[in-house]
Each structure stands twice: as C-alpha cells, then as structure tokens.
PATI-52202 format. One line per field, with one value per residue: residue number from 0; residue in one letter; z, x, y of N, C-alpha, C in turn. Coordinates in steps of 0.1 Angstrom, whole numbers, plus 5000, padded with zeros to 4 digits. Last residue first. Layout:
<nodes>
k	NUM;...
r	A;...
nz	Z;...
nx	X;...
ny	Y;...
caz	Z;...
cax	X;...
cay	Y;...
cz	Z;...
cx	X;...
cy	Y;...
</nodes>
This chain:
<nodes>
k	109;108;107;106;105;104;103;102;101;100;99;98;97;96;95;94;93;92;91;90;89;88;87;86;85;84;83;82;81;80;79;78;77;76;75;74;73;72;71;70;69;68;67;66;65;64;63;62;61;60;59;58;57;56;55;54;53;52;51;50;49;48;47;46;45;44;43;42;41;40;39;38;37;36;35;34;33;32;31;30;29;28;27;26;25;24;23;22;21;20;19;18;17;16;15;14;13;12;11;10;9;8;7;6;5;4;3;2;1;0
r	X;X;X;X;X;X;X;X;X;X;X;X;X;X;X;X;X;X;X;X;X;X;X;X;X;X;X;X;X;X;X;X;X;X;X;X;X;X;X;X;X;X;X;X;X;X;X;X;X;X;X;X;X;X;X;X;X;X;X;X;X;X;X;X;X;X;X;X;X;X;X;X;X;X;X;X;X;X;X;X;X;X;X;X;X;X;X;X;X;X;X;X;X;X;X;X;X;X;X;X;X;X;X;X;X;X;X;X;X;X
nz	4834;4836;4822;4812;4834;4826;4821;4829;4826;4816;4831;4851;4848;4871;4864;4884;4896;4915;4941;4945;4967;4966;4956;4982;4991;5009;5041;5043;5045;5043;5050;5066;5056;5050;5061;5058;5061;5046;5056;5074;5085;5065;5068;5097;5097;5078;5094;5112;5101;5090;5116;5125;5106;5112;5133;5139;5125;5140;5164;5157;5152;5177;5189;5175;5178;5205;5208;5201;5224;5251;5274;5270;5253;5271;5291;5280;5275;5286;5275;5286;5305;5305;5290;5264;5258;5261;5241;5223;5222;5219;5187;5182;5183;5166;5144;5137;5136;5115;5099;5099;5091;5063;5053;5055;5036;5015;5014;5007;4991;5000
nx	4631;4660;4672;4704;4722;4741;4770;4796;4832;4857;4883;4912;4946;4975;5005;5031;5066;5075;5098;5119;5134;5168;5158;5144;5152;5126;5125;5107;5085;5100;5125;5157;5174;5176;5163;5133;5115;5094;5064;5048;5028;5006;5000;4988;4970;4956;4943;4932;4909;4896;4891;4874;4847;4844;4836;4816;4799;4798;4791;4763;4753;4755;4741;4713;4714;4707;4680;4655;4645;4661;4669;4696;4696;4687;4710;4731;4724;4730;4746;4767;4777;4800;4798;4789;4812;4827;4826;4831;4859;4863;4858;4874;4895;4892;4888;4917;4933;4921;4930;4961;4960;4950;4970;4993;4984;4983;5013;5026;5009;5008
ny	5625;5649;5677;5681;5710;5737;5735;5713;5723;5712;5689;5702;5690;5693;5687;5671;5664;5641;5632;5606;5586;5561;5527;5503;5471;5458;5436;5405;5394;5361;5348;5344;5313;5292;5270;5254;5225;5208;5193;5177;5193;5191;5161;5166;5189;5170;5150;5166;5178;5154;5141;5156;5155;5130;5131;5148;5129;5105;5113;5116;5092;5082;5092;5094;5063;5062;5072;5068;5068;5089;5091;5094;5117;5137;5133;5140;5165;5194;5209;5187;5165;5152;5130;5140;5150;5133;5114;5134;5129;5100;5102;5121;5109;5082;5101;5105;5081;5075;5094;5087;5061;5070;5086;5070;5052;5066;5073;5048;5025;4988
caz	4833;4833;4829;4809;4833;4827;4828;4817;4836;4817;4828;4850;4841;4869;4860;4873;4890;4903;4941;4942;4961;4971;4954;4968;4994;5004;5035;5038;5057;5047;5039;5065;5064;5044;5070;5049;5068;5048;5049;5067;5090;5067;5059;5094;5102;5076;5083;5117;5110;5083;5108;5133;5111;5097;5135;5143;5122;5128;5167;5165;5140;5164;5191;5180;5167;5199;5214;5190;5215;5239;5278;5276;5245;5260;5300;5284;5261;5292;5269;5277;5302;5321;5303;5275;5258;5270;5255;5220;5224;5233;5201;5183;5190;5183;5145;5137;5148;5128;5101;5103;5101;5068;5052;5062;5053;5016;5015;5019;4992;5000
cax	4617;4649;4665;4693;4720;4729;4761;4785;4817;4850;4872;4898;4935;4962;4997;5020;5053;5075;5083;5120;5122;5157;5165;5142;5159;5131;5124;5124;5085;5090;5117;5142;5171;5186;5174;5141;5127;5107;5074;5061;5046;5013;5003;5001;4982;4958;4955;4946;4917;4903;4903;4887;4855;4852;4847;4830;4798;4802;4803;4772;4758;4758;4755;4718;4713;4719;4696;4666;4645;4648;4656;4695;4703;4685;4697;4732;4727;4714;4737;4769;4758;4797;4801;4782;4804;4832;4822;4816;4854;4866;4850;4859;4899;4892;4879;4905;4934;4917;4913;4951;4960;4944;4957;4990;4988;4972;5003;5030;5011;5000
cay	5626;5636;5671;5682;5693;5734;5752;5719;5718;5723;5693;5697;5698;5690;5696;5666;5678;5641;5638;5621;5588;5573;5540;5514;5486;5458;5450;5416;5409;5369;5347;5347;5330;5302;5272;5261;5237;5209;5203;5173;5190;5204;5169;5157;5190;5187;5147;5155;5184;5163;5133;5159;5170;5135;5123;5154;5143;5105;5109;5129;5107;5077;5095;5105;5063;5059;5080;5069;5057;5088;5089;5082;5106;5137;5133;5128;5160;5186;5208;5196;5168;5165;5123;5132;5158;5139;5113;5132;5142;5114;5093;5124;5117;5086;5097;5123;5091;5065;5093;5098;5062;5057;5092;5079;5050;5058;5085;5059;5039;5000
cz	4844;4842;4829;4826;4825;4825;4831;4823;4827;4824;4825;4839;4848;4866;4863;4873;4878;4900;4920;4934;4955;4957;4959;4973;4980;5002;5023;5033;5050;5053;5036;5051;5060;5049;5061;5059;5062;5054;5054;5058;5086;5074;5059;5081;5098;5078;5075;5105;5108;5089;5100;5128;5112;5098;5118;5141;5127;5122;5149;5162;5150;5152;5184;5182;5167;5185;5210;5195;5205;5232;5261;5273;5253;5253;5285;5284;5266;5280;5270;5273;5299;5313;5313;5290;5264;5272;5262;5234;5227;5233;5213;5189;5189;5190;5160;5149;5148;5138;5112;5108;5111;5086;5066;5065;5059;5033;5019;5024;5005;5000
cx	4612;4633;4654;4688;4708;4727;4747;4774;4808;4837;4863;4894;4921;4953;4988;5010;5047;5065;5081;5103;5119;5147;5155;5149;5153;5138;5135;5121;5103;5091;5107;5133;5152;5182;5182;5153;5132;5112;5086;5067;5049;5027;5014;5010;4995;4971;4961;4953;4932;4915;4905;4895;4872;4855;4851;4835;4815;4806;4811;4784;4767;4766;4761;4734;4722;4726;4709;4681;4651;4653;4646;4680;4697;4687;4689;4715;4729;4713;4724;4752;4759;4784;4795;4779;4788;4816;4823;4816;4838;4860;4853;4850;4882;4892;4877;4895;4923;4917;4913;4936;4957;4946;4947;4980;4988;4975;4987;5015;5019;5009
cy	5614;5637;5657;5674;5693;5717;5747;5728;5720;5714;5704;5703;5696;5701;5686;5678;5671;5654;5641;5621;5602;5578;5553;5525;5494;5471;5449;5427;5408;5383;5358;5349;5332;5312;5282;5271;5240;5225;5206;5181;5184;5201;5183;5164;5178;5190;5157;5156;5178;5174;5144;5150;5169;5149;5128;5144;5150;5117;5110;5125;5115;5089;5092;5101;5084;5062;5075;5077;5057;5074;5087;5080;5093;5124;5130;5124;5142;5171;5195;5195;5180;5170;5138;5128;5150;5151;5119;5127;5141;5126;5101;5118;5129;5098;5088;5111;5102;5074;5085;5100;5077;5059;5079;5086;5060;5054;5074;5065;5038;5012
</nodes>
C-alpha cells in the first residue's frame, strides 16, 4: 500500500478517536442537558451515532491537515518573509492637473 494511503488511513483512525473522546466527553459532564436527551429517547443511539460520525470527519480532516502540513521541509537560508526591500531614494515628480469644463445646465429627466 502507498505511503500516503497509510497515512491518510492512520490519520482518520486518529481524527475519529479523538471524536469518540470528544463526543464522550460531551456526555460524560451533560453539555447541553445531552446525556439526560440521548439516555431517555429511543433513538439515542442512533443520535450519538451521527454525532460521533459528524465530528469524526471534522477531526480526521483536521489530523491529516496537520500531518500533511509538518512534513514540509525547513528552509534554513534565512528569513523569507517581511524583507524590507531597498528602493533608490524617492523624488516627488510635478503633474499639472486639468479639469474638465463643467456643463452650465443638466438636461433634465423625466
């Protein structure tokens, strides 16, 4: 299998525990009166169900973002960013400004 296919693979495992915890957590201290909600109805499972499914694709996207994103390489030649650049001194340039004649009367609409 790929590099990248493992890593996408083991990322999602990790988004997708790390939404199981989160969802029990949002259980366990009754966020939103949400235990009391889930225990007493007939489709409460089916409720944590999605819940869990909903932020578990949230927090694998999240994961494999960041995995993705640190594996770039360090660039160790200096700064990159914000270098001031040097422009030759600035000398003011004389521009005549024309206006326009104006017109003495607007027609008028209707």
């Amino acid at each position: 299998m790929p590099k990248l296919i493992k890593l996408y693979i083991r990322n999602v495992i990790i988004g997708f525990a790390i939404a199981a915890a989160f969802v029990a957590m949002l259980l366990w201290f009754n966020v939103m009166n949400m235990w009391h909600l889930v225990s007493t109805s007939d489709v409460g499972i089916l409720a944590v169900l999605v819940l869990w499914l909903a932020h578990g694709v949230v927090f694998a996207g999240v994961q494999f973002a960041w995995a993705v994103m640190s594996m770039a390489e360090r660039d160790e030649s200096g700064p990159r960013g914000n270098t001031p650049v040097r422009i030759k001194e600035l000398h003011p340039v004389p521009v005549e400004a024309k206006s326009a004649p104006r017109a003495r009367h607007l027609p008028r609409r209707n």
